[in-house]
N, C-alpha and C positions, 0 to 999 in steps of 0.2 A: 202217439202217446207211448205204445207199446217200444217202439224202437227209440225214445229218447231216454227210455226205462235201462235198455239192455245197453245202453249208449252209458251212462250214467253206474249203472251198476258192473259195470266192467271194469271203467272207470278208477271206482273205487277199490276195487279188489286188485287189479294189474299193477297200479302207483304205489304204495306202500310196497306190495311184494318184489316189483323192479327195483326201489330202493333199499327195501332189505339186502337183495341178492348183490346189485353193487356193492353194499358196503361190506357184506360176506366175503366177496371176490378180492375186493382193495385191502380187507386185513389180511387175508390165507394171502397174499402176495408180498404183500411188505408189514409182513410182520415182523422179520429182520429189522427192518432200520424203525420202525412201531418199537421196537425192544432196546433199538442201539441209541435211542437217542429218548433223553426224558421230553417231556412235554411241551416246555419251554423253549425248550435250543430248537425242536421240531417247528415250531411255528415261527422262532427266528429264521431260522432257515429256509422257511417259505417265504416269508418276508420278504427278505432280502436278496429269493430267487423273483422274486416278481418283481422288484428295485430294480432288480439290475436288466430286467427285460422291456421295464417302460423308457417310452419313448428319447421322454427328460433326463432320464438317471432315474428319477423316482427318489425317494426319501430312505433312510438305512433303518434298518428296526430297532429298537432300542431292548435293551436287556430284560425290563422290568415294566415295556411297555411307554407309551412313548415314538417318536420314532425321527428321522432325519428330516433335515428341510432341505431335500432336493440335491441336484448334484449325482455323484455315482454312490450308488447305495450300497453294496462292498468295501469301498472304504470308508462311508459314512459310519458302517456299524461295526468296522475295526479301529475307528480312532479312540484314541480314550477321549471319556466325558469333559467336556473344558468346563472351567471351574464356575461355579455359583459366581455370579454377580454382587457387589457389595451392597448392602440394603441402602436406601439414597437417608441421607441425614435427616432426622425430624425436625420441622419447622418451630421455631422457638413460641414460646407460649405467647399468647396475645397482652399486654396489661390489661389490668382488671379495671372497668370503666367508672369515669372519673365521678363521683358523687355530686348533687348539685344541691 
């Protein structure tokens, strides 16, 4: 009981603080590219660092979210957008049923 206490209560106190301190360490290091790059482009950039490191190609990341279907994902998320597809024609109306 005792020892599942000091087990538990360690625990709790080591995980939070180990993950603070990582993420203390990871910003005071790449605070540089943290500063050189907005939010957005940042997570593109990983994106489409992990695209290009799966197995398949992987999918390319999209600007706004979104992202490729496969293939090499570098140049997935450097082609420009291909255009909107045409909406398909609406079905003409039904006539209106015959009275008896």
């Amino acid at each position: 009981m005792k020892r599942s206490l000091v087990i538990a209560v360690l625990l709790f106190t080591l995980l939070p603080g180990c993950t603070f301190l990582g993420w203390w360490l990871a910003r005071k290091f790449f605070q540089e590219e943290f500063d050189r790059y907005d939010r957005g482009r940042l997570v593109a950039d990983i994106l489409n660092a992990r695209a290009a490191a799966a197995p398949n190609g992987g999918g390319g990341a999209g600007g706004n979210g979104g992202g490729g279907e496969g293939g090499n994902g570098a140049a997935a998320a450097a082609a420009p957008p291909a255009p909107a597809p045409e909406p398909a024609p609406e079905p003409e109306p039904a006539p209106p049923p015959a009275a008896a």
